[in-house]
N, C-alpha and C positions, 0 to 999 in steps of 0.2 A: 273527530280529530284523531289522529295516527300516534297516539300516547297509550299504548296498550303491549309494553313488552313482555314476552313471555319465553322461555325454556320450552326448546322443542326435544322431543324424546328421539334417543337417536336410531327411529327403525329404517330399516335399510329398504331402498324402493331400488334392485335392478332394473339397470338400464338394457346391458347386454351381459357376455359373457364374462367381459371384464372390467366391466364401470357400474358400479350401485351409487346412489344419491342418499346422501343421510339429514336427515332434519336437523338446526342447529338451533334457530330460535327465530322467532315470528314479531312479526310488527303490527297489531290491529286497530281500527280505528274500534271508537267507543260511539259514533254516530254513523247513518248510513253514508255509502260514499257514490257521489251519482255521476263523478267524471273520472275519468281515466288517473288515476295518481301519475306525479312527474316524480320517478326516481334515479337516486344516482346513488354509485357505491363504490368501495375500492378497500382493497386491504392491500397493507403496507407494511412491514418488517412484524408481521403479527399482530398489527393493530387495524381496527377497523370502524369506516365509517359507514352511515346508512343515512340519504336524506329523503325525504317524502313529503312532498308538498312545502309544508310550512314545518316541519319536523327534522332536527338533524340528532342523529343516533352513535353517540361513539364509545366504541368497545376498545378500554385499553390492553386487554390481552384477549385473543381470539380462542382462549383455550379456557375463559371463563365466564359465563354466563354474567357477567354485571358490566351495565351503562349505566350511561348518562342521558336524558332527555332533555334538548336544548328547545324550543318554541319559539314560534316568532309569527305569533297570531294574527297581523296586523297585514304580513307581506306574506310572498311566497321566495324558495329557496331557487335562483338562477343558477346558479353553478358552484361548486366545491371544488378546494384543492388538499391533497395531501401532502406532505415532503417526505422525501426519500426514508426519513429516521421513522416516519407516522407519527413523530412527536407534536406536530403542528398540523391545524386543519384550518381553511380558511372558506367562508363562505360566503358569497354573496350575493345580496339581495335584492329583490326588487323594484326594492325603494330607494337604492341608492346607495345602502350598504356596505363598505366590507367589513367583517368583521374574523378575529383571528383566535384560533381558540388554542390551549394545549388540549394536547388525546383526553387527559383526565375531566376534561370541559371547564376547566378553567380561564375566564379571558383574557387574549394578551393584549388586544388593539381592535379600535373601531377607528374608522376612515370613511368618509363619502364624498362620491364626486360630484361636481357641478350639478348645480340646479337641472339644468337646459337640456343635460345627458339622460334623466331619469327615466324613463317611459312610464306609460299607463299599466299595462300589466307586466311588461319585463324589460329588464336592463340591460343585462349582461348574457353575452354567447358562450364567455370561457376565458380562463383563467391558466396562465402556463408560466411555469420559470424558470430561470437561468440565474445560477449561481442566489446569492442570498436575494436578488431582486424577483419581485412578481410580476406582471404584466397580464391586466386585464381589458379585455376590449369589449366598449360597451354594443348594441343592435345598432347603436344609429354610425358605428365604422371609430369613433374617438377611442384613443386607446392610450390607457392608464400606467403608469407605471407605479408601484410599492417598494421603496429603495430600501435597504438595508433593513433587511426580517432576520433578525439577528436571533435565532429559538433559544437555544442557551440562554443568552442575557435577559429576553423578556420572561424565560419562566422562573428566571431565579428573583425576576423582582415583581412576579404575582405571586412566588410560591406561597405567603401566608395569607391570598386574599380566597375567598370561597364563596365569594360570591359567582354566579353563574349570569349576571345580568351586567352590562356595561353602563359607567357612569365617567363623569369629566375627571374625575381621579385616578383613574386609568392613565401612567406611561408605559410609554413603549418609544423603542428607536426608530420604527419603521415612520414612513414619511410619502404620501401620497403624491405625484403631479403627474398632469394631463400632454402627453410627449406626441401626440397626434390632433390635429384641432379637424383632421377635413371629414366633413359629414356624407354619408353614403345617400344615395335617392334610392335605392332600395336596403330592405332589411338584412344585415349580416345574419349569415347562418350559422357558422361555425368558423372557431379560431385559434392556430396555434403558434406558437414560436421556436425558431429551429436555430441549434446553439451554434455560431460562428465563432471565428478565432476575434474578430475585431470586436462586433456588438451585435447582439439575436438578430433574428429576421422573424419579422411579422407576417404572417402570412394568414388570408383570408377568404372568404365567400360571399358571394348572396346567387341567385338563383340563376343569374347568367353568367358570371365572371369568378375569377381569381384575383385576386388583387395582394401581391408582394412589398412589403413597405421598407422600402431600401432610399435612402439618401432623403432621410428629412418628407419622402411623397409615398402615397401606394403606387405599382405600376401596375396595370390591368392585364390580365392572360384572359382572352374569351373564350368560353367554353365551345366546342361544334353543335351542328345545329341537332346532332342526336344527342347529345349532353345536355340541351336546354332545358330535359326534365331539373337541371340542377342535383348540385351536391347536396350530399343530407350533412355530412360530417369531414374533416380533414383530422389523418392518424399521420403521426410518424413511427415508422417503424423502422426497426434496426439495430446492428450488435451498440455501435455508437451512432450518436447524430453527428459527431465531426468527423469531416474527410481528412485525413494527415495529409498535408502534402510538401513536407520535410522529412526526412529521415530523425526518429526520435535520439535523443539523448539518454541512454540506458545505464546507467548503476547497478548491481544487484549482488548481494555477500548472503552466506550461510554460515553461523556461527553458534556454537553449543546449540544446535537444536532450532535455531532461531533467524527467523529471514526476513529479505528488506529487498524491496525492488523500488525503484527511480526510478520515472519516463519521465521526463519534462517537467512538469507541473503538480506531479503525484507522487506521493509515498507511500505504498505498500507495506504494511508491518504485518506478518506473522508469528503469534508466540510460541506456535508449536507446526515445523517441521510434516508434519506426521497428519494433523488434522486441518480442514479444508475451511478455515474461519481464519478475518483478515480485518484489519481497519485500514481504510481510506482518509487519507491526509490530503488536503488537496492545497495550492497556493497562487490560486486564478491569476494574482496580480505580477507573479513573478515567475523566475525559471530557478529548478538546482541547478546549483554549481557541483557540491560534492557530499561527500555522506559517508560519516564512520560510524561502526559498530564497535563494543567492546568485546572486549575476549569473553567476559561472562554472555552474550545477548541480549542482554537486559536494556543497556542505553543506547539510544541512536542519537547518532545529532547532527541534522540537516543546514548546510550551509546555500544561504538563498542567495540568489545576484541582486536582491534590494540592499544587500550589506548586512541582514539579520543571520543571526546565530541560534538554529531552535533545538531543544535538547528533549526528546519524548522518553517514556519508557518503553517498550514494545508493544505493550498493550495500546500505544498511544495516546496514554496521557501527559500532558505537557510537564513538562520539570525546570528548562530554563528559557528565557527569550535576549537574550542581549545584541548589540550592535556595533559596529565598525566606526572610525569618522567618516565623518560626510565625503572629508577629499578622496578617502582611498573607495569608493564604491563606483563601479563603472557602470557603461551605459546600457551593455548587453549580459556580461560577466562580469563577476566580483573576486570569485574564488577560485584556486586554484588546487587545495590538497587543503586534507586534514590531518595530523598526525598524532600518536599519544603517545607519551610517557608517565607512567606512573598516575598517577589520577589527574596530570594537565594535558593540555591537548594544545595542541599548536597548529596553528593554521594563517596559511597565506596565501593574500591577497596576488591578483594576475601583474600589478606593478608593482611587485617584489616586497612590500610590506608585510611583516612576520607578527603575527598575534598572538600571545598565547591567555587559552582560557583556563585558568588555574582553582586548586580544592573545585573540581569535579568529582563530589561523593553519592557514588550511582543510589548506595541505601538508602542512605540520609536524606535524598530529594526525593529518594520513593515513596520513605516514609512520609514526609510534609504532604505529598501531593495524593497519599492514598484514598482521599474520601473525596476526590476532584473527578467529578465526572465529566467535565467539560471536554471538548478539544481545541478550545480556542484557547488564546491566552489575554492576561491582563492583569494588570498593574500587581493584583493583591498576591499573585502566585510568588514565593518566594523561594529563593537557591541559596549557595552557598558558595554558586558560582561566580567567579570575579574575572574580568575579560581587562588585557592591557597591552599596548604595543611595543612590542620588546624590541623595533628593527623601522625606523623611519627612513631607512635607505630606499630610495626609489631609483627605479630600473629605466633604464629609456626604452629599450624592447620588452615585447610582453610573455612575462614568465608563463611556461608550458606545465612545466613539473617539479612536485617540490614532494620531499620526505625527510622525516629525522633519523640519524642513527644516535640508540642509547648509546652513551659512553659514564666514566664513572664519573668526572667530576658534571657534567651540563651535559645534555643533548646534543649534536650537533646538527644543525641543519642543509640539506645540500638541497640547491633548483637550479633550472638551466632557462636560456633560452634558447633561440636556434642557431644562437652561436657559443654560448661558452654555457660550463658549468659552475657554479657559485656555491664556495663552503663557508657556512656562518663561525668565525670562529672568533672571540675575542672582543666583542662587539660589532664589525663587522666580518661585508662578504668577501672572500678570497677567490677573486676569477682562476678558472682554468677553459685553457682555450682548446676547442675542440683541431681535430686534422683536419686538414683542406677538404679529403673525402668523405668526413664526417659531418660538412658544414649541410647535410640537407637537414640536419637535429634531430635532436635527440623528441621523441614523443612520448618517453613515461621513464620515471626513474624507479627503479625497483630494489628492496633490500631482501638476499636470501641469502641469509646463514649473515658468515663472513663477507658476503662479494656483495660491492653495490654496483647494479647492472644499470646502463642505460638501454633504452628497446630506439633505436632510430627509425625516423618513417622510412627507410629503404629496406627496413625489414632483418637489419643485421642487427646483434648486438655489442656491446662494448662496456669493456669491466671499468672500472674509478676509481683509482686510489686516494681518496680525499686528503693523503697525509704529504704526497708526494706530487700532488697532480698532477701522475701518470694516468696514462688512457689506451688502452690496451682493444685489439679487434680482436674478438673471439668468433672462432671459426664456428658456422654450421653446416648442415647439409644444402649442398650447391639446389636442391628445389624447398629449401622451406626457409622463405620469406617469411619472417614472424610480423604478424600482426597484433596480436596482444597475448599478454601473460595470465599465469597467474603460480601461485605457489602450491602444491598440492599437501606435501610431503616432504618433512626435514629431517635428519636424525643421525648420527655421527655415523652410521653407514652408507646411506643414498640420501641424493637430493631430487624429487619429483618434482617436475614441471607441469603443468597443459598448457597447451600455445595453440592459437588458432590463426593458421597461415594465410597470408595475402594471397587473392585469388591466382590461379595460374592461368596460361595466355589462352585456354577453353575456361574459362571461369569457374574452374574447382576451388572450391576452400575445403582443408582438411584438420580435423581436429585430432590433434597428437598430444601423447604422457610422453615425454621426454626424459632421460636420463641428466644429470644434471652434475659436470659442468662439460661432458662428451656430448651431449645433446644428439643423443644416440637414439630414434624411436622406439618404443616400447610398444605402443601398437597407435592405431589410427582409424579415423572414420570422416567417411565424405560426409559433407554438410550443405545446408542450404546455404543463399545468397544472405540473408540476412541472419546475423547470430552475434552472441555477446556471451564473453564469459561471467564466472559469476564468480566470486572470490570468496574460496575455503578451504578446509582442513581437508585431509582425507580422510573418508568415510567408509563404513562396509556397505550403506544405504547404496553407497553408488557419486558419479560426479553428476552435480548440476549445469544445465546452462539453458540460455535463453533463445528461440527463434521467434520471426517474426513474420508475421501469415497474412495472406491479402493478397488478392487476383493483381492491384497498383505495382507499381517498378517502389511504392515507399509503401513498408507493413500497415495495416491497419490493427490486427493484430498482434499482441503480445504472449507466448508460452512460454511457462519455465517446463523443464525437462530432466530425465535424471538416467544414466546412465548406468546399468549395472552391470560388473564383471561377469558375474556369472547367475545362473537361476539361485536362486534363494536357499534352497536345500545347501549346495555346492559351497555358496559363499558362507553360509553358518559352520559347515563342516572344515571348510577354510580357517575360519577364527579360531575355530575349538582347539584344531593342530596345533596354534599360533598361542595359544595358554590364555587366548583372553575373553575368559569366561562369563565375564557381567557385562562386556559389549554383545556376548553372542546371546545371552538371554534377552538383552534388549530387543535383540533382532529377530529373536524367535520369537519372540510374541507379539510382536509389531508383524511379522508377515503370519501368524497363528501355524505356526511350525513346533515340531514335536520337542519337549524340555529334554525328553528321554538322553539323548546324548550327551548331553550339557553334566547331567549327573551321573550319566557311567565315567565321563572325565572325571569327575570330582571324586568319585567312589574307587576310582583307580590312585588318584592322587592320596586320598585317606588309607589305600591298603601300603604305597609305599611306606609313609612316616609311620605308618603302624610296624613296618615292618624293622625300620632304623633307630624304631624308639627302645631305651633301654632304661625311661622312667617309668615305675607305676602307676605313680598319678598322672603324666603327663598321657601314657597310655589311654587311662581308663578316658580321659576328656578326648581321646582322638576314635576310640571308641565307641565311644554316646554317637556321636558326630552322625560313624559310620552308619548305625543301627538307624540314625533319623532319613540319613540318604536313601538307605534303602529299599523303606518305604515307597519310596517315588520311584524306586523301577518295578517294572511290571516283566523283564523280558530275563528271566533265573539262568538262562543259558550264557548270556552274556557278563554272569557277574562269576560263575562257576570258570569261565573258558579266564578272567583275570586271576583267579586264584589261585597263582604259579608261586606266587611269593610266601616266603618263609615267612610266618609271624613269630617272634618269640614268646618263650613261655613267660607268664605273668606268674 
């Protein structure tokens, strides 16, 4: 039997010039073995498994010589699965089995199918999944489905069992039934499922055929008569197994360091800017609507078109879950904007219905939620957050865009539809009607500085006076059709824009910095057909933004992008002029760029106050200072060429 693990020494056997093979550790039987062993194997996020015969091998960290030996002396191992986390292995048997283990080899769940499906010496061809279900299909063509494999919730409620053997005391949520009844006249070879937008597709083998199981039946592909050797095996390969074939719905903001990208049914969280680690949020059953980030990074919080309200930290652990009424939740969209003031957040609905979620305290939930490894949510997670509808006004056209302006005594809130704009004042909303020319509407409303701008789908824009509901056309350049905003740069000297312009009549889009409120170019760059901006600060890193890649007329592909002024050197020498000296250390050492300059600024800066000081104690501590600095220059010519300046006599 194959119960003989051992620590392999790691001598190096080259292959060629540039590939050597290292020893990691061995699996041996303790008895002679006189048929060929059936093995399978996979590593997954670090974790790994090993089956052999009747043997399943699982290593929870590939970087440590310690398993687990599972046995099943009775049967032999048909096929294994892993999940994406490597948290879960599932394996099954030949008797009929499934069974679900976590990596540590803990059990989650035992399952068996029908009597009638078992075979003599094997059951099962393969094992594939889509979303939290499994789908197993057995030799004789029947194919199984394992519904909601829920990992999280089943290992938090074996975590205190240690037992390694299955018994009827065993829960779990998963739930086995048989979704295929028709039996094949020859033997299935290989099987896998291929993730569609409706429900997977089954797709399969035996020695002559294909067989595709679409609409409740398989349909049969016949192999050529040179193919009759038959398939050994069916792969899928590919960047994704789904083909896009709508144009995605994109979101995507950079904030303190901190980034969030939206497609459709996904949330992208990055805690760090700079390094190339992400969590994956996913929401199978629904679409985002919209998605705000806080000024710190720290909170995100995903508004879903089921009506749910979910609040993560960036890391991606869950913080809040609440919900809308039932009547304001629509069929395809829910939301419309999210807004924040002060630690509430205000968000409305696309039939004008105004919510606000109030004591959003980002710490406070961090703190509660810090030892929550989970990503899912449920009941016991607890907030502080309290969700209530402040605006039961319903709209008869369906609101486009909504944002608040701080003011001192309340918020106010302003949305439009394609025909008027609407100010929340007093309890209610205050129409203001758009101009005849303006009736194609407004498609985003935007707040920068003092001006609340409307962006209209003809690519003009238009200022609001929410006080006076005036509405004012502001002039831009006769070719640049604005298509979307965003705000770069605010500051009581200039106002920076990026806009990226509606195609022109050869299909250019160009991405322009804009002066702001002349909307004057700054400079410019051609772009491809598909692009999204991304909403943020200005940075020295550079601007971000999003294209989208794939031979299709709709991206299959998603990249973010980053834009830099100038090479790196250039741009830190830029800061340094500009006196801002702990952004440009960030950015020297983030590109591994020389400090040295950083501290002849500083060493220049210490010899003026040295030279204006006319305290002796103040002196001597501005002194220390210099003496520590100048340690850290190595280049004497340069600190000699600054010392032009009179010091006083102490």
């Amino acid at each position: 039997m194959w119960n003989d693990f051992r620590v392999t020494s790691n001598d190096e056997v080259t292959i060629n010039n540039t590939l050597c093979s290292i020893g990691l550790f061995q699996i041996a039987s303790t008895t002679e073995v006189t048929t060929s062993p059936k093995v399978h194997a996979a590593v997954q996020n670090g974790k790994i498994y090993v089956a052999v015969d009747q043997i399943l091998v699982l290593l929870e960290n590939e970087n440590v010589g310690e398993c687990k030996f599972l046995s099943f002396p009775e049967t032999q191992i048909d096929c294994v699965f892993i999940s994406d986390s490597g948290k879960l292995v599932v394996c099954c048997l030949a008797n009929g089995t499934i069974n679900g283990f976590c990596i540590t080899g803990r059990p989650l769940f035992n399952l068996k199918i029908e009597e009638e499906d078992i075979g003599e010496e094997k059951s099962f061809v393969g094992i594939s999944a889509d979303g939290p279900d499994l789908y197993i299909m057995c030799r004789n063509g029947r194919l199984y489905k394992v519904g909601t494999v829920d990992e999280d919730k089943s290992m938090s409620l074996i975590e205190n069992n240690e037992t390694l053997v299955f018994d009827e005391s065993i829960t779990s949520s998963a739930q086995i039934s048989r979704i295929s009844s028709r039996k094949f006249y020859n033997e299935v070879i290989s099987f896998i499922m291929i993730p569609c937008d409706d429900a997977p597709m089954a797709v399969c083998c035996d020695t002559t055929r294909i067989y595709v199981y679409s609409n409740g039946d398989f349909l049969p592909i016949s192999l050529q008569e040179e193919q009759h050797g038959g398939i050994k095996k069916l792969h899928l390969i590919g960047l994704s197994p789904w083909v896009v074939t709508t144009s995605p719905k994109v979101h995507a903001a950079v904030q303190n360091g901190k980034i969030y990208v939206a497609v459709d049914q996904i949330l992208v969280l990055l805690e760090n800017e700079n390094v190339g680690e992400c969590k994956f949020l996913s929401f199978p059953e629904t679409q985002i609507d919209c998605v705000f980030i806080s000024d710190s990074g720290k909170l995100v919080v995903c508004c879903l078109a089921n009506g749910t309200i979910n609040g993560f930290c960036i890391t991606g652990r869950p913080l809040f879950n609440l919900k809308i009424e039932e009547e304001d939740i629509g069929e395809e969209k829910t939301f419309v904007g999210i807004s924040a003031d002060g630690p509430d957040l205000y968000i409305m609905c696309r039939n004008g219905r105004l919510y606000k979620v109030g004591s959003v305290d980002e710490d406070k939930s961090m703190s509660l939620i810090e030892n929550n490894e989970t990503l899912v949510f449920d009941e016991s997670i607890t907030s502080s957050a309290q969700i209530s509808r402040i605006s039961s006004r319903k709209f008869y056209n369906e609101v486009i865009s909504f944002i608040m302006i701080p003011c001192d005594d309340a918020p106010m809130a302003v949305c439009c539809d394609t025909t008027r704009i609407y100010v929340y004042s007093d309890g209610d909303f205050l129409p203001i009607s758009l101009q005849e020319e303006q009736h194609g509407g407004i498609k985003k409303l935007h707040l920068i500085r003092n001006y609340l701008l409307g962006l209209c789908h003809n690519g003009s824009i238009v200022e609001i006076c929410p006080y006076t509901g005036m509405v004012y056309n502001m002039s831009t350049e006769a070719d640049c059709r604005i298509d979307d905003m965003v705000l770069m740069e605010s500051t009581d000297e200039k106002i920076e824009l990026m806009i990226l312009t509606k195609p022109t009549s050869i299909g250019e889009k160009f991405l322009k910095i804009v002066d702001f409120p002349s909307m004057a170019s700054l400079y410019d760059l051609d772009m491809s057909k598909h692009i999204w901006l991304v909403d943020q600060p200005k940075s020295p890193m550079g601007m971000y933004y999003l294209i989208g890649d794939g031979e299709s007329t709709v991206p299959q592909e998603i990249e973010m992008k980053i834009i830099s002024e100038t090479l790196p050197q250039h741009q830190l020498m830029k800061m340094i002029s500009r006196g801002r000296l702990e952004e440009a250390e960030e950015f020297a050492v983030q590109f591994n760029l020389s400090l040295e300059p950083i501290h002849e600024h500083r060493l220049k800066r210490h010899i003026t106050k040295m030279a204006q000081c006319r305290n002796t104690e103040a002196l001597r501590v501005e002194f220390r200072d210099f003496l520590q600095l100048l340690d850290k220059i190595n280049n004497v010519g340069k600190v000699l060429a600054m010392w032009d300046i009179g010091i006083p006599n102490r």
